[in-house]
ROMIKE-778799 format. One record per residue (C-alpha): residue in one letter; x, y, z. Coordinates in steps of 0.1 Angstrom, whole numbers, padded with zeros to 4 digits, always signed. Example, Ala and Ser with C-alpha at 12.3 -4.5 7.8 and 13.67 -1.06 7.14 Angstrom:
a+0123-0045+0078s+0137-0011+0071
***
This chain:
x-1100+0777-1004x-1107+0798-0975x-1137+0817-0966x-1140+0853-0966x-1115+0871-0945x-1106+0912-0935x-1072+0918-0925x-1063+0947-0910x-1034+0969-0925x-1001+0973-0906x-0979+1001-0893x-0952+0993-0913x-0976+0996-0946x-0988+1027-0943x-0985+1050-0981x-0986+1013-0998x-0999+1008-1031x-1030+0981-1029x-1013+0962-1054x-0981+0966-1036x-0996+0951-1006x-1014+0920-1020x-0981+0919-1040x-0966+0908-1007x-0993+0892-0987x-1009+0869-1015x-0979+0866-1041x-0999+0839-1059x-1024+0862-1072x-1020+0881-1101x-1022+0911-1116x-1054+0906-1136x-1069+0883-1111x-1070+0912-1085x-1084+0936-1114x-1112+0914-1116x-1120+0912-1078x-1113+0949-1078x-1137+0960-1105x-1166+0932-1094x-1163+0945-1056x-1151+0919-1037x-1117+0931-1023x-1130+0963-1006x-1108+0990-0981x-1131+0999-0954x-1161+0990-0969x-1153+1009-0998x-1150+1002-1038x-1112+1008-1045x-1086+1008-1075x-1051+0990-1076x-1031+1023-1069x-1051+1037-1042x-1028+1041-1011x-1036+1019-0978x-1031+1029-0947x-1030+1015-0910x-1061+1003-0892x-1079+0999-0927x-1096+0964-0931x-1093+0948-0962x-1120+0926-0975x-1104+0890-0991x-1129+0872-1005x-1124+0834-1013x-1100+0828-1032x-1075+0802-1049x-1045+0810-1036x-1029+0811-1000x-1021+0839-0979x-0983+0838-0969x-0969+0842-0938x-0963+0880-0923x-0950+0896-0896x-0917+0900-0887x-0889+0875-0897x-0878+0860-0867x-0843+0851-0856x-0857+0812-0862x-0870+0823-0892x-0836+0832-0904x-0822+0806-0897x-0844+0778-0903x-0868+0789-0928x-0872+0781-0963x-0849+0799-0987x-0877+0804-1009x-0907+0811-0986x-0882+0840-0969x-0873+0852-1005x-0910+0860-1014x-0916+0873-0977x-0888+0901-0990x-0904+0909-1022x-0912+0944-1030x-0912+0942-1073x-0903+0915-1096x-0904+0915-1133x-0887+0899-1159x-0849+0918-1154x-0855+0923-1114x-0862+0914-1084x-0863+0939-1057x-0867+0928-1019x-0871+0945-0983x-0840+0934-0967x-0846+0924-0925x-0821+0938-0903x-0792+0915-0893x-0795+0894-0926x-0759+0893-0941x-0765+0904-0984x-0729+0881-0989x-0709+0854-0970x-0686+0859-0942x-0670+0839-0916x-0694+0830-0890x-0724+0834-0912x-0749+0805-0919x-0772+0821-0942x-0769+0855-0963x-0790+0866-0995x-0762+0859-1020x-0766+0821-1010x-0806+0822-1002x-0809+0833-1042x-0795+0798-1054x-0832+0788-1044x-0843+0813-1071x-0823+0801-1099x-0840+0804-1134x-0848+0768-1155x-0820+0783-1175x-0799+0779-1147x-0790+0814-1143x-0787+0826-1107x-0804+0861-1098x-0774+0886-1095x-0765+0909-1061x-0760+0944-1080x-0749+0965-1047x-0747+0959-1008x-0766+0970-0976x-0747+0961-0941x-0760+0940-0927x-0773+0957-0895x-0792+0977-0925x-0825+0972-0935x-0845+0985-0970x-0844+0984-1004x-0821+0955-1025x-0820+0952-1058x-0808+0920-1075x-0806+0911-1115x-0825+0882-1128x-0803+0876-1160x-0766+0889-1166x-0775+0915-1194x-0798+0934-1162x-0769+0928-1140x-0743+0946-1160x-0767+0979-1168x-0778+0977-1137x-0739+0978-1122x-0731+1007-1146x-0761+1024-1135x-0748+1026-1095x-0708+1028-1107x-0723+1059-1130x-0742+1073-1101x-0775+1072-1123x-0795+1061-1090x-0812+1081-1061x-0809+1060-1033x-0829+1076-0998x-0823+1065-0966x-0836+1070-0932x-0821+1073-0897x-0826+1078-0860x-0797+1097-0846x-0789+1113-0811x-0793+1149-0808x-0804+1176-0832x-0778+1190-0862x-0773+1223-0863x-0779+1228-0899x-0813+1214-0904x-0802+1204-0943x-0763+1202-0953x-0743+1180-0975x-0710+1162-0957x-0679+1160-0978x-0650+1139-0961x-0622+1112-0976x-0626+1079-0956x-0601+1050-0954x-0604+1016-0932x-0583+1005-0906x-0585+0966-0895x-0593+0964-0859x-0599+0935-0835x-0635+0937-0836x-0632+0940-0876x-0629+0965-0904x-0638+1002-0890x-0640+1030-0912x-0628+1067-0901x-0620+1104-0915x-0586+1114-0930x-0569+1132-0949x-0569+1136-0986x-0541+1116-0999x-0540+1094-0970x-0535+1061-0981x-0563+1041-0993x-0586+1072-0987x-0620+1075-1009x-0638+1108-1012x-0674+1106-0993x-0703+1129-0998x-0737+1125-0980x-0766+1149-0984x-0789+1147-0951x-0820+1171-0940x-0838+1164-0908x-0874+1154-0912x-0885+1156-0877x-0875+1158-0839x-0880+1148-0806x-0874+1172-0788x-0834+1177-0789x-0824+1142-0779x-0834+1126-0813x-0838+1134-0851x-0850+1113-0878x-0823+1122-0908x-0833+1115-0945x-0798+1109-0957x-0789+1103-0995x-0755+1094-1003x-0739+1108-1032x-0709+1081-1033x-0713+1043-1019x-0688+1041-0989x-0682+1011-0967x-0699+1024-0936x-0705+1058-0954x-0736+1070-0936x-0729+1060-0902x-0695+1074-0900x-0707+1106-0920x-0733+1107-0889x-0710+1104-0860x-0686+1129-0883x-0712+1157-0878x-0719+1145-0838x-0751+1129-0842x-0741+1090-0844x-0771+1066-0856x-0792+1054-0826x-0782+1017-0819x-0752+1012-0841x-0725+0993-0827x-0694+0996-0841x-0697+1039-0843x-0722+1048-0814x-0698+1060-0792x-0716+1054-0758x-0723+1087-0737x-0724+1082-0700x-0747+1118-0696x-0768+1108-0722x-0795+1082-0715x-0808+1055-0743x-0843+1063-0746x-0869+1040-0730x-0888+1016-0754x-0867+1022-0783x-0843+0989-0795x-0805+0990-0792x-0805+0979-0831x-0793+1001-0858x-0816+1025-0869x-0813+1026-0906x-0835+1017-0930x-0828+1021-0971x-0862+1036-0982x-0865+1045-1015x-0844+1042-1047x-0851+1058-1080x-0829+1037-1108x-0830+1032-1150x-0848+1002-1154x-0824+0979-1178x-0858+0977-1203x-0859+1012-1203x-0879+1039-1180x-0871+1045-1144x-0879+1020-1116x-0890+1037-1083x-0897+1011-1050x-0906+1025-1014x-0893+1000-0989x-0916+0997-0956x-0897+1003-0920x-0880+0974-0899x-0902+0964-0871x-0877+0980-0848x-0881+1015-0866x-0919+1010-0868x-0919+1009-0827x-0895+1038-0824x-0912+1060-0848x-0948+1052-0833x-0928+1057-0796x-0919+1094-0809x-0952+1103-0828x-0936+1107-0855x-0952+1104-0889x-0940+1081-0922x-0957+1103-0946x-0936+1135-0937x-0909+1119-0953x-0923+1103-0984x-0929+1140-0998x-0901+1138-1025x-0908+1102-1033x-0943+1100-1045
***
């Protein structure tokens, strides 16, 4: 048991629920437990007496008093991490909810969600580490790329699995992203509406724009309003697609000439444009929020806080997290 400590809260938390937070950094701990430090004063924001949903925010010190359980490891995963790290240890590092149907995690950038050639470790395979006494595996219900960080949900039994997979196939979900993209659109909110097929290229599957009745073409429609600029060489895009396309928001972004900062398979490099200084050449898109029928009933809502990368680039530009959490409160 450790003494007391005060941590101080992180770019990448700001908006989070207290219980959200201690959620992540002391997932021993639970619900009642921090109740009870709550009401009795111990865990204190600042100095200050707070309640389980109040909202934390960077630079605020938290108070830890002594306590039974261990702090677990934060910060960034690291590319050792990833690959050496304990399934279970990274798991819990990911959480954002967990109940008795799901488990919802904060997928890092360049972690695969299933198996491919040339990959050593992806979620699908990390999960084994989370199978039930039962023996039942936790379930993948949809995909992020891999370059893509956010907002994962995965099924605990198969019952959750199957509402929740009706529930995305039925488009019954509101799933928010956000993006760093070159230039300024035009239209400052618009909704794209293409058909996309794949063609198989040496440096893997690629997705593009045709024609309707093109053969293996899918109808794609992305809603996207710009949040905020730097001046006209950037934009941060909240972008909500409609229909879940391989690829759909990063070609639906370099459809409407404003390609996602740091993607590389559609950034189409610019020769008169220069890559802004301090900002990563990693892809900039994060899955936020998603708003989805919980499969005991009610509505499950979980913010997802920005990739590392993102957190530099958006403190780089000045520009503020809270601006774009106005619809997701």
């Amino acid at each position: 048991m450790a003494g007391i400590e005060h941590i101080t809260v992180e770019a990448d938390e700001a908006g989070m629920r207290l219980d959200r937070w201690f959620k992540i950094h002391y997932p021993g701990l639970g619900f009642g437990a921090l109740q009870k430090l709550l009401r009795s004063g111990q865990v204190r924001v600042d100095g200050g007496r707070v309640k389980t949903d109040a909202r934390v925010q960077p630079g605020q010190v938290v108070r830890i008093p002594p306590m039974e359980v261990d702090a677990k490891k934060t910060g960034p995963m690291s590319s050792h991490d990833l690959k050496h790290g304990d399934d279970h240890e990274l798991l819990s590092r990911m959480l954002l909810h967990e109940d008795e149907k799901v488990f919802v995690l904060n997928k890092p950038a360049g972690l695969a969600v299933q198996g491919g050639s040339g990959l050593n470790r992806h979620i699908d395979q990390m999960l084994e580490a989370w199978t039930s006494k039962k023996g039942e595996k936790p379930r993948l219900v949809h995909r992020l790329d891999r370059d893509t960080s956010g907002v994962l949900v995965v099924a605990r039994t198969r019952g959750a699995a199957q509402k929740l997979t009706a529930a995305f196939r039925e488009r019954d979900t509101k799933k928010i992203y956000w993006s760093l993209v070159k230039g300024v659109p035009r239209k400052h909110e618009d909704k794209i509406s293409t058909w996309l097929t794949k063609d198989q290229t040496d440096e893997g599957d690629r997705m593009r724009v045709c024609k309707h009745g093109e053969e293996g073409a899918d109808h794609a429609v992305t809603y996207y309003r710009v949040i905020d600029t730097a001046a006209q060489n950037l934009a941060w895009l909240e972008m909500e697609p409609y229909t879940g396309r391989t690829h759909q928001l990063r070609v639906h972004a370099l459809h409407i000439g404003h390609p996602i900062i740091g993607d590389p398979k559609y950034f189409i490099d610019d020769h008169n444009w220069d890559f802004p200084g301090g900002i990563q050449k990693r892809l900039h898109l994060h899955a936020r929020y998603i708003d989805l029928p919980h499969p005991s009933g009610g509505r499950l809502k979980v913010t997802a806080p920005l990739s590392p990368h993102m957190v530099q680039s958006w403190n780089l530009l000045g520009f503020d997290q809270r601006d774009g959490d106005r619809d997701t409160e």
